[in-house]
Every structure is written in C-alpha cells, then in structure tokens.
KOLRODO-657968 format. One record per residue (C-alpha): residue in one letter; x, y, z. Coordinates in Angstrom, 3 decimals, always signed. Layout:
# KOLRODO-657968
REC, rest, X, Y, Z
REC, A, X, Y, Z
...
//
This chain:
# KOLRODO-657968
REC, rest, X, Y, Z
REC, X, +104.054, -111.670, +75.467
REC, X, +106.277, -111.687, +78.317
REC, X, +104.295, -114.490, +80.379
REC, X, +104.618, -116.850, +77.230
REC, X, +108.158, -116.282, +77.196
REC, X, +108.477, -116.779, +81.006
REC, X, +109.869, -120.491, +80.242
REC, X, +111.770, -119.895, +77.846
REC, X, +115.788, -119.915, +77.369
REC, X, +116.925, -117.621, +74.162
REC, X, +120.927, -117.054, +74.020
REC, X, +123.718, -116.372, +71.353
REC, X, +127.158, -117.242, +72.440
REC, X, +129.736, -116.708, +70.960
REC, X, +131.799, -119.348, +73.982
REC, X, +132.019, -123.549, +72.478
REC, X, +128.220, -124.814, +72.832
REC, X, +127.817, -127.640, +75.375
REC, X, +125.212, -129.668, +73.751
REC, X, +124.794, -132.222, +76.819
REC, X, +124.891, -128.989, +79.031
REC, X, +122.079, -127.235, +77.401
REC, X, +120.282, -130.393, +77.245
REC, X, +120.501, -130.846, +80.932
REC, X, +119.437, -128.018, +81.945
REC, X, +116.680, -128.126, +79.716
REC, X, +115.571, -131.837, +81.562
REC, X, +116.136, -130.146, +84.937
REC, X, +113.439, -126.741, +83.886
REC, X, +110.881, -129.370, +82.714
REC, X, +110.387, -131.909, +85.635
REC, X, +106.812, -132.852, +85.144
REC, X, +106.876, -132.878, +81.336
REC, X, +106.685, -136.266, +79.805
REC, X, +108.752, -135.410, +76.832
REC, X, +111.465, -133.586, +75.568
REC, X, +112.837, -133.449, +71.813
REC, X, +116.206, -131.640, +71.292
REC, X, +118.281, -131.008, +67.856
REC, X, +121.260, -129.904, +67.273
REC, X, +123.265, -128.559, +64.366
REC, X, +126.779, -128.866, +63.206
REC, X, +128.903, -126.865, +61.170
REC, X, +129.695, -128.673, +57.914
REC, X, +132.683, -128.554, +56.560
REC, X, +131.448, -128.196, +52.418
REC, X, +130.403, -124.713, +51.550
REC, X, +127.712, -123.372, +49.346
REC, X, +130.377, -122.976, +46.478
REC, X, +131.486, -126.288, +46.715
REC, X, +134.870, -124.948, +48.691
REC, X, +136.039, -126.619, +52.178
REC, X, +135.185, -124.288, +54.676
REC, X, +137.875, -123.313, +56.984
REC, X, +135.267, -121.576, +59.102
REC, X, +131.944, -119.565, +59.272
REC, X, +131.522, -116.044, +61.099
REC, X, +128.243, -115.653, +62.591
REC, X, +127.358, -112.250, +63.085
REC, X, +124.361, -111.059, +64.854
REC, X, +123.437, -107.824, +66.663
REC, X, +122.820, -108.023, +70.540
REC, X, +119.262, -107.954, +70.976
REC, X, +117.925, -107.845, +67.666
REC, X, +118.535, -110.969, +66.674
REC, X, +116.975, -112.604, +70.015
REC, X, +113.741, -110.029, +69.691
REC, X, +113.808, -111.952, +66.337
REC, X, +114.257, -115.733, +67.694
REC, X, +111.273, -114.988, +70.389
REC, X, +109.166, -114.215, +67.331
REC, X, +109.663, -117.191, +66.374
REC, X, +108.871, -119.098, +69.910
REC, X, +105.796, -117.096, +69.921
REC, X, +104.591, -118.547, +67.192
REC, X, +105.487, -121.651, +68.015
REC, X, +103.377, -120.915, +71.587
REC, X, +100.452, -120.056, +69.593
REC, X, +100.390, -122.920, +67.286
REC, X, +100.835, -125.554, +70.360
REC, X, +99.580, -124.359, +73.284
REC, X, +100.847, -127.197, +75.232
REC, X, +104.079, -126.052, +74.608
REC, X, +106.288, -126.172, +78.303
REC, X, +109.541, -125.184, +77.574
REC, X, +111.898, -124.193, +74.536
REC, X, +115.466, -123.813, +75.087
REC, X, +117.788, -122.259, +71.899
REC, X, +121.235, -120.832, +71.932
REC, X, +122.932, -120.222, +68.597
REC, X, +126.619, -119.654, +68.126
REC, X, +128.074, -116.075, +67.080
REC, X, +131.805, -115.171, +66.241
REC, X, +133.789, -117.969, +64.318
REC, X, +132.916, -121.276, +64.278
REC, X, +134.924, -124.167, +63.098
REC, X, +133.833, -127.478, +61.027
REC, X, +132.261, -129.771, +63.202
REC, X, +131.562, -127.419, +66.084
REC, X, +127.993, -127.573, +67.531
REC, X, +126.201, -124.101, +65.985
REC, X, +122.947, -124.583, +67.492
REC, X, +120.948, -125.932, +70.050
REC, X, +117.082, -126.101, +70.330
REC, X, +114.703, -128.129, +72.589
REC, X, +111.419, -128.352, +73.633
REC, X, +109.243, -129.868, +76.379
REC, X, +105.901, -130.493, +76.708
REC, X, +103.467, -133.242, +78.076
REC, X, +103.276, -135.456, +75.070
REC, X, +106.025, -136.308, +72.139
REC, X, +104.074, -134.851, +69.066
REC, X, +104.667, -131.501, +70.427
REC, X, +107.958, -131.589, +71.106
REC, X, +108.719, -133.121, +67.534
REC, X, +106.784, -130.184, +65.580
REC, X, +107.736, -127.328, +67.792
REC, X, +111.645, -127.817, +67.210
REC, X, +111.302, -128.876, +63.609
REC, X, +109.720, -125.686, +63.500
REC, X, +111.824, -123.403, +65.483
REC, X, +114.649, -125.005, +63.475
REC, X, +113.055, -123.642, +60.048
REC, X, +112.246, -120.451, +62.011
REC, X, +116.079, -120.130, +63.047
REC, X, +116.940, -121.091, +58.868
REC, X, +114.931, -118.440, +57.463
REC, X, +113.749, -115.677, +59.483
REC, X, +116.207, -114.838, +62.725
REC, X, +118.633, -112.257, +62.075
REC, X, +122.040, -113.685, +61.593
REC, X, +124.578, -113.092, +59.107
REC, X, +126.690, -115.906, +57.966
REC, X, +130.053, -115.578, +56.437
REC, X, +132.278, -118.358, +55.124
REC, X, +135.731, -118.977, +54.975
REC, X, +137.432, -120.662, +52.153
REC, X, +141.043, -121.013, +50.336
REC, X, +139.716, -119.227, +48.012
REC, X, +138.028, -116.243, +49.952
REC, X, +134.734, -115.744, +52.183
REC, X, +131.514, -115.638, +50.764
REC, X, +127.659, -114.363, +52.598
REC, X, +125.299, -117.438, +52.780
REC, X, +121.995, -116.554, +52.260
REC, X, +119.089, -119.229, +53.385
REC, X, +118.724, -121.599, +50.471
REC, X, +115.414, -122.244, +48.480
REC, X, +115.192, -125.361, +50.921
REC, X, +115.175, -123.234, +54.121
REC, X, +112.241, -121.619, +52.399
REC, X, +110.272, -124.510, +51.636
REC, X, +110.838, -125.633, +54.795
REC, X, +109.522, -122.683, +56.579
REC, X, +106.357, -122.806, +53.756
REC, X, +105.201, -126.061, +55.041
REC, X, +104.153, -124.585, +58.858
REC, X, +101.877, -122.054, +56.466
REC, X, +100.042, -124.517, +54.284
REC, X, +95.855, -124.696, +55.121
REC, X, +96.393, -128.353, +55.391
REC, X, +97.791, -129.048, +59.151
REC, X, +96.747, -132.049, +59.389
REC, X, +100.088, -133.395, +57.655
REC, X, +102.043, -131.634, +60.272
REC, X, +100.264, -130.881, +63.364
REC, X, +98.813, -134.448, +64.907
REC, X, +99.059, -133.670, +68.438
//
C-alpha cells in the first residue's frame, strides 16, 4: 500500500489553509499530467440547528484520522488506476465562518478522472474519515454528525451501475 500512496499528500492542520498554496504545489508534483481538478470547502456560517455558527472545532486524533483518509485514497487508486496524484489537507482546531476547511485535488492524464476521484474523496472525507465536529452557537455547541445526504452521497460510488459515474 505504501507504493500507491507514494504520490500522495495527506495533512490536517490546524494553521489557516492556503487554498492557492496547496493548489500550487499540487500543479508543480504533477508536471506531465494533463489535468488537474481541485475542490475546496468552506465553513458555512448556518448550523445544523438553524443557529449562526460562531465557529466549528474540528477534532481529530494524530494519525488515526490520516490512516483513515488514505483508506479512502486507496480506494480511490483502485477504482481509477490512472490516478497520478491526490493532494488533501483538512483543517483541525477552530475554524471560523468562511475559512477554507478543506482542500482536495487530483491529477491524472485525462479530466474524467480527476472529476470522479475528488467528488469521491470529498464523500469519502463526509462520511467515513475520523473527525469530530463541534459547533459553536449563541445558544451553545452542538456534535454534527454526517447528514443522510453525506450518506447518499457516499452510496452512489457503491451502486452495480458505474456506468453513471465512472466514464473515463
């Protein structure tokens, strides 16, 4: 497993994410590639309880939770195979509305690729790495838990019928 990891970039941080940074230096690793597709997620500022969030603690434990996010790129390996490079670093600590939370891109020698394998390292990240989200309101904090749609979304990558997803 550790050769299929060899281009890969897995971090949690709990410094201000660079978006432009990350993507950079995710350009600069895949010289050669002929695409790259890169997403990145915000912190909203409406909480599950229909509060304003103040903030949002992101805990994680050191190790763990990147054993957990490689699980996820393996998977992603397995299912393309042209697969280059994936780059993802995730936020920890306390995060503010409209700070960057995560970052996650992709390379490989053709778009299609690139499109499904961050979609689904995104879903991946949703349901299944260990994190532990916390949010801060006026009127308390409250544990998020992945919704039903994080769920479905992760469901899709297991239906029998690919073809809707994986045209590369």
């Amino acid at each position: 497993m550790a050769d299929m990891l060899a281009s890969s970039v897995i971090r949690c941080a709990a410094d201000p994410l660079d978006p432009e940074a990350e993507h950079k230096a995710l350009r600069l690793a895949a010289k050669g590639d002929g695409a790259l597709s890169c997403f990145t997620g915000i912190a909203r500022p409406d909480s599950m309880t229909s509060d304003v969030v103040q903030a949002m603690m992101l805990q994680h434990y050191p190790g763990f939770t990147e054993d957990s996010i490689k699980q996820g790129v393996a998977q992603a390996r397995q299912r393309w195979p042209d697969l280059q490079h994936v780059h993802i670093v995730h936020r920890v600590g306390e995060i503010l509305p409209a700070e960057p939370i995560v970052f996650v891109g992709t390379s490989a020698k053709h778009r299609r690729t690139t499109f499904l394998a961050t979609d689904f390292l995104m879903d991946w990240l949703k349901s299944e790495a260990a994190f532990w989200k916390k949010e801060m309101t006026a009127t308390g904090a409250i544990w998020i838990e992945p919704r039903e749609q994080d769920y479905a979304d992760k469901a899709r990558w297991q239906s029998s019928d690919k073809d809707e997803y994986d045209r590369s």
